[in-house]
N, CA, C and O atoms as a DFTB+ gen file, in Angstrom:
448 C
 N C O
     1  1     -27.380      -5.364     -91.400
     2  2     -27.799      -6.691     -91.812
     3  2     -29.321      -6.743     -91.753
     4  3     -29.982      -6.179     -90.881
     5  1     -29.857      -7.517     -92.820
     6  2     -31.370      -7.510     -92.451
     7  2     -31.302      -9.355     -93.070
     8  3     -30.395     -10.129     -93.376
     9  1     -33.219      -9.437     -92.998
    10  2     -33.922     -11.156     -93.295
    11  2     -34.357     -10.658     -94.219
    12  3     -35.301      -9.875     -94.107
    13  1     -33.774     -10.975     -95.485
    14  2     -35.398     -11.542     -96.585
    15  2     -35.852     -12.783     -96.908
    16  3     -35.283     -13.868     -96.786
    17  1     -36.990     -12.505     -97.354
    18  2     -37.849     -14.004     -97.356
    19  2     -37.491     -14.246     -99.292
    20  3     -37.657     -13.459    -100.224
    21  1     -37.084     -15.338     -99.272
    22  2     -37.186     -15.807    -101.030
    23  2     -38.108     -16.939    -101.158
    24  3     -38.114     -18.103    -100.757
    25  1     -39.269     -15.831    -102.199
    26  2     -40.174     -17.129    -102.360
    27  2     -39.943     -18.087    -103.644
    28  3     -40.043     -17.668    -104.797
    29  1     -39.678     -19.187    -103.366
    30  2     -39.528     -20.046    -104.752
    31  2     -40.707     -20.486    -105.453
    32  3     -41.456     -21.205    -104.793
    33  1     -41.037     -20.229    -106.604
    34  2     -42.434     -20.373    -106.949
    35  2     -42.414     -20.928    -108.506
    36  3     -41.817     -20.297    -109.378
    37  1     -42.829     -21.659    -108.671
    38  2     -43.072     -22.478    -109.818
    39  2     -42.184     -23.467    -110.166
    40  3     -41.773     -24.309    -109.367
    41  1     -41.841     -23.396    -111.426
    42  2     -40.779     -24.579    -112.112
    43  2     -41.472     -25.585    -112.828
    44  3     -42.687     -25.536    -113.021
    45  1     -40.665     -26.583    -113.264
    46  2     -40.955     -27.586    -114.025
    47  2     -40.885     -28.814    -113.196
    48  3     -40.391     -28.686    -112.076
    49  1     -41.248     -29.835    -113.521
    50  2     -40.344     -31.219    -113.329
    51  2     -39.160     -30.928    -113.772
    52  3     -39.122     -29.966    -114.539
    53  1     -38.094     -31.496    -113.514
    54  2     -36.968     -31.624    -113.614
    55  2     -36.658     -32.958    -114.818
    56  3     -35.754     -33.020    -115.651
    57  1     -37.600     -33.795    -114.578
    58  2     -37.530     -34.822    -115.656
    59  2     -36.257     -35.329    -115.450
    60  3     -35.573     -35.523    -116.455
    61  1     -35.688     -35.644    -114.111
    62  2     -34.575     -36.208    -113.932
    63  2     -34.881     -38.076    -114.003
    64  3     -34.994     -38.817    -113.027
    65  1     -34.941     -38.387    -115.174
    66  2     -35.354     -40.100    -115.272
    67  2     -34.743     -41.052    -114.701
    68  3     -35.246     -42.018    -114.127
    69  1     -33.055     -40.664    -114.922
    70  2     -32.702     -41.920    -113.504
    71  2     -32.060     -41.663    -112.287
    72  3     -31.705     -40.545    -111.915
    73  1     -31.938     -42.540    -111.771
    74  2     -31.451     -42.583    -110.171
    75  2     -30.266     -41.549    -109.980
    76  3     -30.166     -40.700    -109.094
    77  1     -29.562     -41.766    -110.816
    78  2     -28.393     -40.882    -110.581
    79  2     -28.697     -39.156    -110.998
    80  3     -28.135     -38.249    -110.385
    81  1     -29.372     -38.987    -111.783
    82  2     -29.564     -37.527    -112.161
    83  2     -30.550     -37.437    -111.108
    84  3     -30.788     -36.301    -110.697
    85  1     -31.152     -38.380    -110.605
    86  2     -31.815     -37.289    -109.232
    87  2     -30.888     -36.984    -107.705
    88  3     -31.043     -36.157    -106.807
    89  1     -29.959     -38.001    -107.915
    90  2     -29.401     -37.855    -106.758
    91  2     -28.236     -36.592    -106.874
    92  3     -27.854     -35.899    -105.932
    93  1     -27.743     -36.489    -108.438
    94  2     -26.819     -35.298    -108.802
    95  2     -27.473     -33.952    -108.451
    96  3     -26.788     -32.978    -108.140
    97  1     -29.250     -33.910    -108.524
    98  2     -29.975     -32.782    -108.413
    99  2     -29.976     -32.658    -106.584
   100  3     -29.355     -31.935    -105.804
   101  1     -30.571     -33.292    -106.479
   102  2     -30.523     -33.066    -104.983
   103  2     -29.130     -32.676    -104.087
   104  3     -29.073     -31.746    -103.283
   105  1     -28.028     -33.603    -104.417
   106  2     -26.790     -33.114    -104.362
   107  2     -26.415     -31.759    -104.354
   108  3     -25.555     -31.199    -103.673
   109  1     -27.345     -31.215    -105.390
   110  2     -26.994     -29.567    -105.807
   111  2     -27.456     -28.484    -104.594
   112  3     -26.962     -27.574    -103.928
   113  1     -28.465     -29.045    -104.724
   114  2     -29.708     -28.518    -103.643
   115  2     -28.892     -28.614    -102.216
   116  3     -28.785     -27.538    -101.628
   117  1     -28.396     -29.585    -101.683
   118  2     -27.475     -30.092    -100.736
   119  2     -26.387     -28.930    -100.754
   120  3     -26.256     -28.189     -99.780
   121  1     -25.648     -28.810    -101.848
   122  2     -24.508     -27.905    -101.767
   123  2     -24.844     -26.638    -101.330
   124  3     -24.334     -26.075    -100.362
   125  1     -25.744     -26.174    -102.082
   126  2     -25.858     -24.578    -102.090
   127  2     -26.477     -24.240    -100.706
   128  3     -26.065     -23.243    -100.114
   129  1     -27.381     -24.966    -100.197
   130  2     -27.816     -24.933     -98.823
   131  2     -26.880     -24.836     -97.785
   132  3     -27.012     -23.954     -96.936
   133  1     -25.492     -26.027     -97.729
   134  2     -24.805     -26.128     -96.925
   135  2     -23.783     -24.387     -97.218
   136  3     -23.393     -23.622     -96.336
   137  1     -23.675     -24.296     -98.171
   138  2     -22.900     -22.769     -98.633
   139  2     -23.628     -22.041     -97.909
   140  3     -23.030     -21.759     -96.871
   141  1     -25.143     -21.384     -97.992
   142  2     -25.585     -20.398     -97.408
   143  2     -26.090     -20.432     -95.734
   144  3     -26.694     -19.561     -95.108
   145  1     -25.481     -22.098     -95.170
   146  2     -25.724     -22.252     -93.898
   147  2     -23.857     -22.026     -93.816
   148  3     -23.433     -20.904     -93.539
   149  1     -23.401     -22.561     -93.937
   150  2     -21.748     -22.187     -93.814
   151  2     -21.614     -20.675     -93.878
   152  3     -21.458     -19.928     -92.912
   153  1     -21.675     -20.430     -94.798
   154  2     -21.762     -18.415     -94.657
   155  2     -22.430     -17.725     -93.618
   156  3     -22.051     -16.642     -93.172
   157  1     -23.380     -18.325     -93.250
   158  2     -24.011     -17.675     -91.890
   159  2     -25.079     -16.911     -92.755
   160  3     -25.655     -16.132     -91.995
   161  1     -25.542     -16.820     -93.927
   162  2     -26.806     -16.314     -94.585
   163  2     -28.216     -17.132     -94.280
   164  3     -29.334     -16.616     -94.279
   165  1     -27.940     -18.392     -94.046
   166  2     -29.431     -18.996     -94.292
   167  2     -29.817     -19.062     -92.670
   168  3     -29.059     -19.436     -91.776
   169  1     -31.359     -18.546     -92.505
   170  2     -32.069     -18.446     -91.325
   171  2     -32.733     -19.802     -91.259
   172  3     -32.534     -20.602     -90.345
   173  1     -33.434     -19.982     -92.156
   174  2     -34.233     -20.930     -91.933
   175  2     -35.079     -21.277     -93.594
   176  3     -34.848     -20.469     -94.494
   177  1     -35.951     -22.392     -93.870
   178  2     -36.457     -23.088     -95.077
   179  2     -37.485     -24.118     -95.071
   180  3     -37.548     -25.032     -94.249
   181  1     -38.280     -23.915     -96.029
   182  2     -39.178     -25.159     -96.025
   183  2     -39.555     -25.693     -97.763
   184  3     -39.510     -24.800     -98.609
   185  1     -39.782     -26.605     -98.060
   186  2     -39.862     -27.144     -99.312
   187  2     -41.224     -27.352     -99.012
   188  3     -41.613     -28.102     -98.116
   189  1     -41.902     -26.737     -99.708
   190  2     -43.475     -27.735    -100.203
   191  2     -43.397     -28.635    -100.791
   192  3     -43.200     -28.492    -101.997
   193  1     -43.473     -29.519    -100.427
   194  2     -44.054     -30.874    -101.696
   195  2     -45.277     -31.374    -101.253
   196  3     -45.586     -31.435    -100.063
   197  1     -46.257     -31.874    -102.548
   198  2     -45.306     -32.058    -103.543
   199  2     -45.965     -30.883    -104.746
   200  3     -47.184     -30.816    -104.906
   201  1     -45.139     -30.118    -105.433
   202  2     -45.396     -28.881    -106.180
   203  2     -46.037     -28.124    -106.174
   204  3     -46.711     -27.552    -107.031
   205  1     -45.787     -27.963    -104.417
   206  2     -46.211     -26.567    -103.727
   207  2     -47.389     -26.873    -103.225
   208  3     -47.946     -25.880    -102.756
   209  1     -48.285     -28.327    -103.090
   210  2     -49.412     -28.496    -102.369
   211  2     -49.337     -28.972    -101.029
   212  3     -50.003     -29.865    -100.505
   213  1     -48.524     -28.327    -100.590
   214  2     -48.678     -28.805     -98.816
   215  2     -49.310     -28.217     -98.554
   216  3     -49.396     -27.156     -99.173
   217  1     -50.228     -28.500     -97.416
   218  2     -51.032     -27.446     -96.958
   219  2     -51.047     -27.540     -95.006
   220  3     -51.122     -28.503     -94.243
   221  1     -50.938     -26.070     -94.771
   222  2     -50.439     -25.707     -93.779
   223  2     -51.735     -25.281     -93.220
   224  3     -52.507     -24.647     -93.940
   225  1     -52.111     -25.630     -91.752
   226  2     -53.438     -25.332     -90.988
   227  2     -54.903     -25.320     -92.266
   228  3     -55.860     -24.545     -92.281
   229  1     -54.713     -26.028     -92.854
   230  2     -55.757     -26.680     -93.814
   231  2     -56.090     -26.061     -94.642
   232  3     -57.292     -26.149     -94.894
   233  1     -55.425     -25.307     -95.331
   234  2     -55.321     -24.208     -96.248
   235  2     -53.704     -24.179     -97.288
   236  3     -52.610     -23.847     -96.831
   237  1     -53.844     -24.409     -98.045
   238  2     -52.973     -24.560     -99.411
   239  2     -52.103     -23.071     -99.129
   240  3     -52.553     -21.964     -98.833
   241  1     -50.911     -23.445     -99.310
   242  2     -50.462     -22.201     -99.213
   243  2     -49.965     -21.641    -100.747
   244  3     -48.923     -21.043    -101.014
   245  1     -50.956     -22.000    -101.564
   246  2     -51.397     -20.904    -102.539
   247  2     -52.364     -19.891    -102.751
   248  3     -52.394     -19.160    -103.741
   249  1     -53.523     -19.854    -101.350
   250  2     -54.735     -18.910    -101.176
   251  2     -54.162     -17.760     -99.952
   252  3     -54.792     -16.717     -99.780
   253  1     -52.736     -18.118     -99.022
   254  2     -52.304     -16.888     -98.533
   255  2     -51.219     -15.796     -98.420
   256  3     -51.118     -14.975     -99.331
   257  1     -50.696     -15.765     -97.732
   258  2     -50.171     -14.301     -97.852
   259  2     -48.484     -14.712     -98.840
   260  3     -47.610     -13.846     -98.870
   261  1     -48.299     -15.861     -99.440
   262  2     -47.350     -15.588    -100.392
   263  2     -47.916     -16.017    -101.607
   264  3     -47.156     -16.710    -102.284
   265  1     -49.236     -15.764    -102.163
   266  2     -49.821     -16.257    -103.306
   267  2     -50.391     -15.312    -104.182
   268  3     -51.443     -15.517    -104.788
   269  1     -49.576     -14.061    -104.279
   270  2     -50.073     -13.302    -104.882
   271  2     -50.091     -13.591    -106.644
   272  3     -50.866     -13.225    -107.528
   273  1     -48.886     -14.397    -106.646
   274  2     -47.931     -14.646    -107.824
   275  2     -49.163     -16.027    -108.278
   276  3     -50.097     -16.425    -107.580
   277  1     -48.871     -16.372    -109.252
   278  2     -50.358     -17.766    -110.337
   279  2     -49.783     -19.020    -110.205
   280  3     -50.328     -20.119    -110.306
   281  1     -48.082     -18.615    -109.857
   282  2     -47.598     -19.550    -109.754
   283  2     -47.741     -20.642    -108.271
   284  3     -48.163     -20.112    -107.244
   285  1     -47.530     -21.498    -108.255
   286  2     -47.498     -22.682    -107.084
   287  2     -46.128     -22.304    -105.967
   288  3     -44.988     -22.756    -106.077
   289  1     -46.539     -21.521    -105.087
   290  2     -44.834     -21.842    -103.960
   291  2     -44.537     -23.625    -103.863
   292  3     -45.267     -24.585    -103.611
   293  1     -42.992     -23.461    -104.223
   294  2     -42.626     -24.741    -104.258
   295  2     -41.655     -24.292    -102.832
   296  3     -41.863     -25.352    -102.242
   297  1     -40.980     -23.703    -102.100
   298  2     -40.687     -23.797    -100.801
   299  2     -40.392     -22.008    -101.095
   300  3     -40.554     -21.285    -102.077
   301  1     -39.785     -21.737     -99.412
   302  2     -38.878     -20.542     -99.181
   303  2     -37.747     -20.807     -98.655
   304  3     -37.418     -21.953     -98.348
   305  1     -36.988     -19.740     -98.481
   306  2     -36.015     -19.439     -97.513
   307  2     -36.208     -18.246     -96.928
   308  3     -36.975     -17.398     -97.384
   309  1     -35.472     -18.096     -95.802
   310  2     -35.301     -16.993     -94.753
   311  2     -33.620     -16.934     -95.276
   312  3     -32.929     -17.946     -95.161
   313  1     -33.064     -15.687     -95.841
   314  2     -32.060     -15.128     -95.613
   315  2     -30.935     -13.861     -94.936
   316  3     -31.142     -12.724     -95.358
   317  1     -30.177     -13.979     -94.270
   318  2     -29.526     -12.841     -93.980
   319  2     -28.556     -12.338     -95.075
   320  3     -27.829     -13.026     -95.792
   321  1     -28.730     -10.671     -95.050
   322  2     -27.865     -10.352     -96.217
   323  2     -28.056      -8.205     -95.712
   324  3     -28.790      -7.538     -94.982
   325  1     -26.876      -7.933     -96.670
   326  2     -26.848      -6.595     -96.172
   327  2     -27.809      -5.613     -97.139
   328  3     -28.104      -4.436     -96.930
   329  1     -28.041      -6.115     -97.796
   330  2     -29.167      -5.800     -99.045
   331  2     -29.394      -6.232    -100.077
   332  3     -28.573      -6.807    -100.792
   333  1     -31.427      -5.872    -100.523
   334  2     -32.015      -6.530    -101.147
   335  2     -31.135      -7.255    -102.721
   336  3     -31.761      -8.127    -103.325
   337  1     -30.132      -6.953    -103.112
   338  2     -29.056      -6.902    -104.222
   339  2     -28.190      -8.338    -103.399
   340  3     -28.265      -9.374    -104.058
   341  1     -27.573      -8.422    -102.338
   342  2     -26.649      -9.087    -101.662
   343  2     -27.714     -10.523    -101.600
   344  3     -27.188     -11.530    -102.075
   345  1     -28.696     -10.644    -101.232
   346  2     -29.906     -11.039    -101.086
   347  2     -29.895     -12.051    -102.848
   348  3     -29.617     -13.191    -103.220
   349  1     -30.206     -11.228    -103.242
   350  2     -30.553     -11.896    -104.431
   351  2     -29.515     -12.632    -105.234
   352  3     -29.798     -13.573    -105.976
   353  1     -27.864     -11.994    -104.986
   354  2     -26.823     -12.637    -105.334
   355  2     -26.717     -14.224    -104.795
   356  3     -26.332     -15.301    -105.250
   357  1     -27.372     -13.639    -103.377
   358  2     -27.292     -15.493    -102.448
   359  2     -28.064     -16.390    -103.234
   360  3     -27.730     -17.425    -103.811
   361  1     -29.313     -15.722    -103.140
   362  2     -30.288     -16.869    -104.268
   363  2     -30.298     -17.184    -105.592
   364  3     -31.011     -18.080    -106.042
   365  1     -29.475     -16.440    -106.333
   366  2     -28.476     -17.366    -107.835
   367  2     -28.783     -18.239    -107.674
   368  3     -29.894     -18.551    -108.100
   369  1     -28.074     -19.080    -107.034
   370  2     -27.207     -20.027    -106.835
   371  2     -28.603     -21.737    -106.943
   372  3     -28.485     -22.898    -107.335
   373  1     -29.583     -21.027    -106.433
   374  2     -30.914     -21.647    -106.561
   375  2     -31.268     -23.130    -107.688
   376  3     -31.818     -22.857    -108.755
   377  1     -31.012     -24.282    -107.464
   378  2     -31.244     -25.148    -108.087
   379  2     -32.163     -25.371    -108.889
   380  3     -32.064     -26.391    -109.571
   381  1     -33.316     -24.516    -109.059
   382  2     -34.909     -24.749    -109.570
   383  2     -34.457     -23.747    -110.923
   384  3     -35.069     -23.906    -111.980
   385  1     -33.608     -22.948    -110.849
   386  2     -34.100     -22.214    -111.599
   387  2     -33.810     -22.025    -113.208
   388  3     -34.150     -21.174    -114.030
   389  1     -33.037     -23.201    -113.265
   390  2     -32.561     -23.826    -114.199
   391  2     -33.969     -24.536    -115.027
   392  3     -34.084     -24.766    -116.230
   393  1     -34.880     -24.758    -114.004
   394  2     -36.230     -25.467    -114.248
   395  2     -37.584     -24.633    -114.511
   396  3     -38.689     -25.159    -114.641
   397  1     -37.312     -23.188    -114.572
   398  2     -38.109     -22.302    -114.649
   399  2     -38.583     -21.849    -113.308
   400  3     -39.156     -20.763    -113.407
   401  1     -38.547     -22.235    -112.289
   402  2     -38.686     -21.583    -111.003
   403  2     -38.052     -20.030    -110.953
   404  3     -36.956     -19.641    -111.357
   405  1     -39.009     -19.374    -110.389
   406  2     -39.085     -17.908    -110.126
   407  2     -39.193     -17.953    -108.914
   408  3     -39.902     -18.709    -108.250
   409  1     -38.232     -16.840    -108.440
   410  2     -37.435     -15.893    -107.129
   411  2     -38.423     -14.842    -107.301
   412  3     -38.935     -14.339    -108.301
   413  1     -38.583     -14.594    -105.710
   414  2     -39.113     -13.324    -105.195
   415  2     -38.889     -13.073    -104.004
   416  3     -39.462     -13.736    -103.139
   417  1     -37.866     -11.897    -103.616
   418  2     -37.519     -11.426    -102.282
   419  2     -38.239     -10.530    -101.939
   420  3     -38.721      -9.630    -102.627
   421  1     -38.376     -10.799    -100.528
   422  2     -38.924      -9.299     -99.534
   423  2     -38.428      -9.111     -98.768
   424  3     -38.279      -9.974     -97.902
   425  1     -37.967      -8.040     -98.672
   426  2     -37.471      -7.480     -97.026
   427  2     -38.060      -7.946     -95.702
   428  3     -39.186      -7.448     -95.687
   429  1     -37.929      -8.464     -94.871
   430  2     -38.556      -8.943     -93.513
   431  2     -38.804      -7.716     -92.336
   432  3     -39.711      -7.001     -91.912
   433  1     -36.745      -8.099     -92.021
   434  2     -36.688      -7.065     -91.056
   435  2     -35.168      -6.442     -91.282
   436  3     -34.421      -6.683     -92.230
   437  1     -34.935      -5.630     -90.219
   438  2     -33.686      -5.055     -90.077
   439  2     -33.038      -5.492     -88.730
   440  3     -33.579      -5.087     -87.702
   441  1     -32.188      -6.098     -88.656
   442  2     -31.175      -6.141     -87.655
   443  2     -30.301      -5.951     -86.803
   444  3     -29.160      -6.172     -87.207
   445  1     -30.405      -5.606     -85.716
   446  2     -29.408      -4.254     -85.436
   447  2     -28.313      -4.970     -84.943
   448  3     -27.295      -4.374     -84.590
């Protein structure tokens, strides 16, 4: 078993205009989370908002060590999985990406 990190990076607005298509989106977001915390895959997560301009110890976390990419980190996850393939099957499932949001895994660690 090992952790990879999935960086979520970019996307669109969603252009979800009313109340209910945002709450159907989030809903989604809701599901797939509770799936990869139910499975025992998800370590841990954070959402940037708002479109990836949070900024962490006063520095945008588009100038460090996950900003290699042009795009804006819009959050991560921490996943468990048995490899980088198993890994990426988990993060399908990813609500953004329907919105143009781009996945990028890295290996963390290994688990013994």
């Amino acid at each position: 078993m090992q952790e990879f990190l999935v960086i979520i990076r970019g996307g669109k607005d969603p252009g979800l205009g009313s109340a209910q298509e945002m709450q159907e989106h989030l809903q989604h977001w809701q599901r797939w989370l509770g799936e990869l915390m139910a499975s025992g895959n998800y370590v841990a997560g954070q959402n940037l908002e708002p479109q990836g301009l949070t900024v962490l110890s006063n520095a945008t976390v588009t100038d460090r060590p996950l900003a290699e990419g042009k795009e804006l980190v819009a959050g991560y996850l921490v996943l468990r999985a048995d490899s980088a393939a198993a890994a990426a099957e988990l993060a399908k499932g990813c609500p953004g990406l329907p919105f143009g949001c781009t996945l990028e895994i890295r290996g963390i660690r290994q688990l013994h």
